[in-house]
Phi, psi and omega in degrees: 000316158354287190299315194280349163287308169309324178288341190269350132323312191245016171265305182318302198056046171213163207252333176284316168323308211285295178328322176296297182320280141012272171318305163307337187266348176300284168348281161312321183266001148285337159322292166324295198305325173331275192320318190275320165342268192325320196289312184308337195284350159279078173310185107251140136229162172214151231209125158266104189273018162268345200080351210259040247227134189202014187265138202285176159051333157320138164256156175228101189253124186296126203271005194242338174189040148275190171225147193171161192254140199250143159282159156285116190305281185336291189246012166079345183274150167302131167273075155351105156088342174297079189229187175226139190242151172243144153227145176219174162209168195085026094119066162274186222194155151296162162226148187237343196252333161271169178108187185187156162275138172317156160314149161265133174132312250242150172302317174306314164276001166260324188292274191307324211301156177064338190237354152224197176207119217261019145313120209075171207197141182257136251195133181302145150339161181288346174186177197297153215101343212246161196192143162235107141337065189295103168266133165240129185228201203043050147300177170229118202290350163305344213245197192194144197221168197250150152179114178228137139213187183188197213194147170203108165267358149060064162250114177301320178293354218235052188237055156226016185251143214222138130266131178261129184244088147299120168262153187199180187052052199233147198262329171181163193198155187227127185282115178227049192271162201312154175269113196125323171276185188285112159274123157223027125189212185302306212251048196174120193221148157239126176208179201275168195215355186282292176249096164256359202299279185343299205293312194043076157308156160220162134274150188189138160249120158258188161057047169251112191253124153307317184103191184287353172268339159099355181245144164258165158222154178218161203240117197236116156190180218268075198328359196173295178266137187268013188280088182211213192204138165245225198283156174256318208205145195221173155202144161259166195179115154290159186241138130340148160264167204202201192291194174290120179220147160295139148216140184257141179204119183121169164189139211272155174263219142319114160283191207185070168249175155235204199269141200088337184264101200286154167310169141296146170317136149210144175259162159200177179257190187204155148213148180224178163202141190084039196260154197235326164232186177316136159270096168281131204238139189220133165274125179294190216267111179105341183250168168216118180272137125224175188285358205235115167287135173093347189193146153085055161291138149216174182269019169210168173191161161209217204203105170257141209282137171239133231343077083159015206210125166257120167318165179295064171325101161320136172223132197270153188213128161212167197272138151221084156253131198338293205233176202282168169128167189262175166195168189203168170149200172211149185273147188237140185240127180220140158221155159323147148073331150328147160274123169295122191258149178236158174213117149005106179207116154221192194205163194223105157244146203226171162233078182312163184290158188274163200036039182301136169265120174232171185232149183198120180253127183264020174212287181272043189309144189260172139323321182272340177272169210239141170071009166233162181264182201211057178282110176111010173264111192204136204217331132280163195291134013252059149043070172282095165254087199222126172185140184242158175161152182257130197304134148229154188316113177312316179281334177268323188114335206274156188289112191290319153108051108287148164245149195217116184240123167264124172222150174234121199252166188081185300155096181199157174216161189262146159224148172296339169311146180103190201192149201300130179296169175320141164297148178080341176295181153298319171307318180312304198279350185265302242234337190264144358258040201279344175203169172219167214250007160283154210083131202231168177238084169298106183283145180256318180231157202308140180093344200283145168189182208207136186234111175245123161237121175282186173195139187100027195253145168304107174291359182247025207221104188284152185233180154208138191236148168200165207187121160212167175230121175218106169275359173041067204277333179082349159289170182264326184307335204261028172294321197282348180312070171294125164251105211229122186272144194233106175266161175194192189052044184217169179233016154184180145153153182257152184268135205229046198281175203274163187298170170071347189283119183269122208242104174280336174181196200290337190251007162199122163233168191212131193225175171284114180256342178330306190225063181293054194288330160339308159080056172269160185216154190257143176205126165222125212258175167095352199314114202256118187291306222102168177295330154321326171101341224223162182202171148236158165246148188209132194246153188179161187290156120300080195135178159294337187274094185338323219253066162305151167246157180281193197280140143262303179222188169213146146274107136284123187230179181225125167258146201221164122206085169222121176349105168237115140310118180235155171223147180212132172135209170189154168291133156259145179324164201243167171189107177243164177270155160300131174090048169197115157315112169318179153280162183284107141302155151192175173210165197275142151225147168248124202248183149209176204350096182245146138213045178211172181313131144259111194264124211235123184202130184271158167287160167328143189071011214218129171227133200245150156199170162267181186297114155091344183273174178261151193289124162201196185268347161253162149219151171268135211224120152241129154352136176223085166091026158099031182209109164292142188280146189271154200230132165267146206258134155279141137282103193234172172225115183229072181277142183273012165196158189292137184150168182235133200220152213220204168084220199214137139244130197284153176214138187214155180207174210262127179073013193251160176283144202261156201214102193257119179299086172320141169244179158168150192210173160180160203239117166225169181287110188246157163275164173328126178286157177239123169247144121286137123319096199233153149202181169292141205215009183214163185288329203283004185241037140195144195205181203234139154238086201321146246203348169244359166251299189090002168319150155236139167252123184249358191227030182288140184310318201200175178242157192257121187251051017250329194291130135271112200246017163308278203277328203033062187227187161238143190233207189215112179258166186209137182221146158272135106252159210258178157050064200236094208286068190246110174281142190321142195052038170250153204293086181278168179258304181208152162174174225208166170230159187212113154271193191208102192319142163235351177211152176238080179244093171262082195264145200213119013317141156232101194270121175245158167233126177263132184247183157235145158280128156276088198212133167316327202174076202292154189279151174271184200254139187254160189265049165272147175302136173079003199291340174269309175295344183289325180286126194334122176272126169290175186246023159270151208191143191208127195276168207198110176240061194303150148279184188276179212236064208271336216233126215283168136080324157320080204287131195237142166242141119013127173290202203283123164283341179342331174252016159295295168289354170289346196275297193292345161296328189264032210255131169300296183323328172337113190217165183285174168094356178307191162245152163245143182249145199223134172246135175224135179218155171174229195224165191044192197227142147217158182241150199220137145320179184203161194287322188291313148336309191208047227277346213262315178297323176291323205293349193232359153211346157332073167215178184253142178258124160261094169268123173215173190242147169274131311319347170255168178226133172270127174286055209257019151170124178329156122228142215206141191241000000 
């Protein structure tokens, strides 16, 4: 400042000039000091949670329970009152010696390089559970902050260990983390923390208002594998004030009504800052928005700014649509000069069916059940039971707009273990054959428990809810297993649980789930949700012995009494020659406080009876004390000419909603059916290939369906058959293959895939290497997840291959009488004859069945030992 006064002394020569100037570099340069204030008071700091950290003004607070007051980077002074505390649980730990800095050029290496060192790792906890907590307090909730971190242990092998990073206690914060991890939701991000070095990620928030307390937290543990990291290296920033800005916090789920009818509430917030007007908020079409739970909904509001800041704002949100159907769209946050902010929205409205019944199985769901649900199933590790879905009516499919959320909190786990109770129990009778009760949800350690909550429930409408558990341990230890369920959040219901269920009051009771031979179940029928919509139920140990079980499987109901009809199954179309009665279809019906008949009725062409009745076009169902049982109806289709017939058979009773089963059917003239005959008729024409090697066994006793544990190998199996008298290009319908168990050796998974060869007219199989698998694959192919195999001499089919064979018959080359070749490869075992095994029984029932219609041909079945 000297020099520059001086040059201007000896340009000027005049002593007032000199003075002015003088006065003016006074100016300036307070100004400046001005200027350099404000900036320092926009901090950075960073904090190395491993220790292994030696970069000045950086701290090193420790990531798993330390503490500490955060620096200013820049200039090294204490942020007064700024500090950061860690807590955790499940006992994850340092690593001092892993990790690595990110790539260069990656967010991680431009945010962190120089200034922390991401050198180390806080390493996961000792088993599934565990979470680290990070607090940042004394902030100043006027203001508004930056916070990225990440993590890198920089294993290439290690890219299935995930960290998940959440922010909370925040009035609003805006998600800006790396392009590429996993959102899963505003406040809540994931990516890999094993090998991040490529990717180099980060989490990051901006727009982050604390609220009046002045603190955030943010939370590092896992979506899933509990092998995961939480922070290595974190930085904080006060923001500059800027322009006009929006922040949104929070996000809405599915609405549910039915028509006409508003939803339940769901909420978020809203805040703004530098605002110059008003934050105008617009709902699309079907929502309603306010600041007021419970009242004074529109499709629009706003928010007006007090010296320039709108505080964190509720904003209350529901579904209202007319007629049935979804809708969607987003409600938009708009002020001058503001980045226009969006919030999510969609909706369903349905008109469920009445008394609808539902089912959910929570622990082991099969294949076979049909129309329940499967909320809270998970069978690895760390056993996440978090899950949401809407419960649907078991007899119809259609969807109730309940939504049903499971979560669990404590050290717990699924096993495939337990069983349906004894016939004649309550469990039997509530739950067989509609959902089964194997699987259990096992607490392992002491506090664990697990909370199912609806949502979405009718506030003028009654429920009855039941839950059981039976792990059937078969020991005097799993005698002590207790279990015990709470229902709350409700505004009445009676407790209706089975005799012997030991009742702590009207709202918790508890049985034995360990060994439930009993088939007792906690059940409370009257249930009143509240205005809210919603109850929870809670499962949890009882007694001392922690390894209490959780929900296996539940019921839900809508209790009614107004004349209700239910129907459950459905029809597939019929196809008969004219004039010849179909095969029989059917489905069940039920009634409830009914008080008249249920009268049943078919369209034209379509004929009805009951178990034991004669076929004609009505039937009548009568009530016993106002409830048809449910009873099943036949169906046939008999049209006299060629042609296709359609309609509803209908079902109606005085006050019941009326309820229709669709038919079709249709009749044309087919020729005379043709069955053929094919089978394996040699030894070389099913053979086995070892999958690691590629040997073939052409004379094996029997074929391994895929594990040979004989052997401890996987193999590729292969069957010929010959002579298979198809004409080219002809329409098949259906066909199949069939063994016959030789060993009741069942390893589990067991997935299989069935190919063809794509060949005219394949050569039988030879012990040259590779001779099966080398061979042209059709590119039709069909998967096979056989059950097990318990009974020696039992014969199994194949699902249908029909477009295997369809390839290979439309083939130029084809011609009938070729052979077809067939491949089965996957996983797990099941054992089959083989020709070489048992050559005497093929020779005398081993065949394959061909049925077809001229032009077409039905396949109906491989049959193959």
């Amino acid at each position: 400042m000297e020099d520059v006064i001086s040059n201007k002394t000896k340009y000027y020569k005049e002593e007032i000039i000199m003075k002015t100037f003088t006065r003016f570099v006074q100016l300036f340069f307070v100004f400046v000091l001005l200027i350099n204030s404000s900036i320092y008071a926009q901090w950075t700091a960073y904090n190395d949670c491993s220790g292994t950290n030696s970069i000045t003004n950086t701290t090193n607070i420790l990531g798993v329970s330390g503490t500490g007051t955060l620096k200013n980077f820049d200039t090294g002074a204490t942020l007064t009152g700024v500090t950061a505390t860690f807590t955790s649980n499940g006992s994850p730990n340092l690593g001092t010696s892993n990790g690595a800095a990110t790539n260069s050029g990656t967010d991680a290496y431009n945010i962190f390089n120089g200034n922390a060192n991401l050198v180390g790792v806080v390493n996961y906890g000792s088993s599934s559970g565990w979470y680290i907590d990070l607090t940042i307090s004394g902030l100043d909730p006027t203001k508004t902050y930056t916070f990225v971190t990440t993590a890198n242990r920089a294993d290439a092998s290690y890219t299935a260990r995930i960290s998940r990073y959440t922010i909370s206690d925040i009035s609003a914060a805006n998600n800006a983390s790396s392009d590429g991890v996993t959102v899963i939701s505003n406040e809540s991000v994931s990516f890999c923390t094993g090998y991040n070095s490529v990717n180099g990620y980060v989490a990051r928030w901006t727009g982050i208002q604390t609220g009046t307390d002045g603190d955030f937290t943010i939370r590092a543990d896992y979506p899933s594998n509990y092998q995961a990291y939480g922070l290595s290296v974190f930085m904080l920033q006060e923001e500059a004030s800027t322009g006009p800005n929006i922040n949104t916090t929070g996000s809405l789920n599915m609405f549910h009504s039915e028509p006409g009818i508003p939803s339940a509430e769901q909420s978020y917030t809203v805040s703004g800052t530098n605002l110059t007007a008003e934050i105008i908020l617009n709902a699309p079409a079907d929502f309603e928005i306010s600041t007021n739970s419970g009242s004074g909904f529109s499709s629009s509001l706003s928010l007006s700014p007090i010296s320039g800041t709108v505080v964190s704002t509720p904003v209350y949100v529901r579904f209202n649509r007319a007629t049935e159907g979804t809708s969607s769209g987003d409600i938009t946050h708009t002020s001058t000069d503001a980045s226009t902010r969006n919030v999510a929205v969609n909706g369903e409205a349905i008109v469920p069916p009445v008394g609808w019944t539902a089912y959910n199985d929570c622990a082991s769901p099969l294949s076979s059940e049909s129309n329940i649900t499967s909320v809270g199933f998970s069978t690895t590790s760390p056993y996440n039971y978090t899950g949401d879905a809407i419960l649907l009516d078991q007899a119809t499919g259609k969807s109730t707009g309940v939504t049903a959320n499971l979560v669990k909190s404590g050290t717990m786990q699924t096993t495939t273990a337990g069983d349906d109770t004894p016939e004649g129990t309550d469990a039997y009778s509530v739950f067989y054959p509609f959902t089964d009760m194997s699987g259990v949800n096992n607490g392992t350690a002491s506090g664990w428990y697990m909370d199912l909550t609806f949502i979405g429930l009718n506030p003028t409408k009654k429920y009855t809810f039941v839950t059981s558990v039976a792990r059937q341990g078969g020991t005097s230890t799993y005698d002590t297993r207790n279990s015990m369920f709470t229902i709350s959040d409700l505004e009445g219901a009676a407790n209706a649980s089975s005799v012997g269920v030991t009742e702590v009051n009207n709202l918790s009771v508890w049985f034995n789930g360990g060994q439930n031979s009993e088939g007792r179940v906690a059940r409370w029928t009257g249930i009143q949700p509240g205005a809210d919509g919603d109850f929870k139920v809670r499962a949890e140990a009882q007694g001392t012995n922690v390894n209490g079980y959780g929900f296996s499987v539940f019921m839900l109901k809508e209790e009614t009494s107004s004349p209700a009809i239910n129907i459950m199954g459905s029809l597939t179309p019929f196809n008969i020659i004219p004039g010849s009665p179909s095969v029989e279809q059917s489905y069940s019906v039920s009634g409830s406080n009914l008080t008249e008949n249920i009268v049943i009725t078919a369209p034209a062409d379509f004929l009805i009876k009951e178990d034991g009745g004669t076929y004609g076009s009505n039937v009548s169902l009568i009530p016993v004390d106002g409830t048809v049982a449910s009873t099943i109806i036949y169906v046939q289709f008999n049209r006299a000419t060629e042609g296709t017939s359609t309609g509803n058979i209908e079902h109606t009773s005085d006050g019941a909603t009326t309820r229709n089963v669709p038919v079709s059917g249709t009749a044309e003239e087919v020729p005379n059916e043709i069955t053929i005959s094919v089978r394996v008729n040699q030894s070389t024409d099913d053979s086995e290939e070892d999958t690691d090697d590629g040997s073939i066994d052409i004379e094996s006793s029997d074929l391994e369906l895929i594990h040979d544990s004989s052997y401890n190998r996987d193999q590729i199996v292969g069957m010929r058959f010959q002579n298979v008298e198809i004409p080219a290009g002809a329409n098949i319908l259906s066909a199949y293959i069939e063994f016959e168990t030789d060993e009741t050796v069942n390893t589990n998974p067991c997935n299989l895939r069935i190919l063809g060869q794509a060949a005219d007219n394949p050569a039988t199989f030879t012990e040259n290497v590779n001779d099966i698998s080398s061979r042209n694959q059709t590119s039709a192919s069909v998967n096979w997840s056989p059950e097990d195999w318990p009974t020696v001499n039992v014969k199994h089919q194949t699902p249908d291959i029909t477009s295997i064979a369809q390839e290979i018959v439309n083939r130029a080359g084809w011609t009938s009488g070729n052979a077809m070749v067939y491949l089965i490869e996957g996983t797990g075992q099941r054992v089959a004859e083989s020709w070489d095994g048992e050559p005497e029984k093929c020779t005398a029932s081993c065949n394959q069945l061909y049925t077809f219609r001229s032009p077409n041909y039905h396949i109906i079945g491989y049959s193959f030992k």
